[in-house]
C-alpha positions as CSV (number, residue, x, y, z in Angstrom):
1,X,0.5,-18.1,-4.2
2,X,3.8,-19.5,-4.8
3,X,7.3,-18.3,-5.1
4,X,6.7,-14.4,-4.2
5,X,8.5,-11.6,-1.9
6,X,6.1,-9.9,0.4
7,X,8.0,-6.8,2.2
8,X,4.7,-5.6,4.6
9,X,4.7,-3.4,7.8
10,X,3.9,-4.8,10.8
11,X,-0.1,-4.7,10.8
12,X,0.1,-5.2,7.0
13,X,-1.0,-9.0,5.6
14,X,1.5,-10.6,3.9
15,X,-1.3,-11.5,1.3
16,X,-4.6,-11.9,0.6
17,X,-7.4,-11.7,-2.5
18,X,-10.4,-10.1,-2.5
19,X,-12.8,-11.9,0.1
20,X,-10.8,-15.0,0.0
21,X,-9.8,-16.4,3.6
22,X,-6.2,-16.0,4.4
23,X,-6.3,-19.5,5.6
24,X,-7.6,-20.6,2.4
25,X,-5.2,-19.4,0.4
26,X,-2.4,-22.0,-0.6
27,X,1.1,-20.6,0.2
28,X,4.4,-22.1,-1.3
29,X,7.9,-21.0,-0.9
30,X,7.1,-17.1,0.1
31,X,9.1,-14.7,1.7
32,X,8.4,-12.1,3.6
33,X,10.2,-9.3,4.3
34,X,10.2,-7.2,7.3
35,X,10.2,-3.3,6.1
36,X,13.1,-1.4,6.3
37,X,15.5,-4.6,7.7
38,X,18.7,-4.1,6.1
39,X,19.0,-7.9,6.0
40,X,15.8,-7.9,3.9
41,X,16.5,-5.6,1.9
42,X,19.6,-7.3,0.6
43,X,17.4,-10.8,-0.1
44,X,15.2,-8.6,-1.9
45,X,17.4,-7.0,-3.9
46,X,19.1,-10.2,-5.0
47,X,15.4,-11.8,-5.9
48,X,14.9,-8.0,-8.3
49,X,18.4,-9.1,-10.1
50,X,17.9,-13.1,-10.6
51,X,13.8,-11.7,-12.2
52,X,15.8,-9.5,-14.5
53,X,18.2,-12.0,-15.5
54,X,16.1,-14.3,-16.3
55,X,13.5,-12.0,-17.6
56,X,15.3,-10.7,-19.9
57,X,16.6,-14.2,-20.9
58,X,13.4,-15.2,-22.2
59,X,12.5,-14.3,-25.9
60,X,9.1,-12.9,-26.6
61,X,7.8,-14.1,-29.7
């Protein structure tokens, strides 16, 4: 897993896939958010707009 926002609730896991063990699971430059931070929020909201900017940058052929 590698360059993703996680924003999870306290008892939530940040990720995980299927039976897979969390620990064997390579993580690279994640964030995760805390829910309802206003901090977070913000850093989240900046990650939706860069996506769409460079989303919708990229031709679809």
């Amino acid at each position: 897993m590698k360059n993703n926002f996680f924003n999870c609730k306290k008892r939530t896991a940040s990720n995980s896939y299927n039976v897979t063990n969390e620990n064997d699971i390579q993580k690279e430059n994640n964030t995760i958010l805390k829910n309802a931070k206003a901090k977070d929020n913000k850093i989240l909201q900046h990650a939706i707009a860069t996506w769409m900017r460079d989303f919708t940058n990229v031709r679809l052929n």
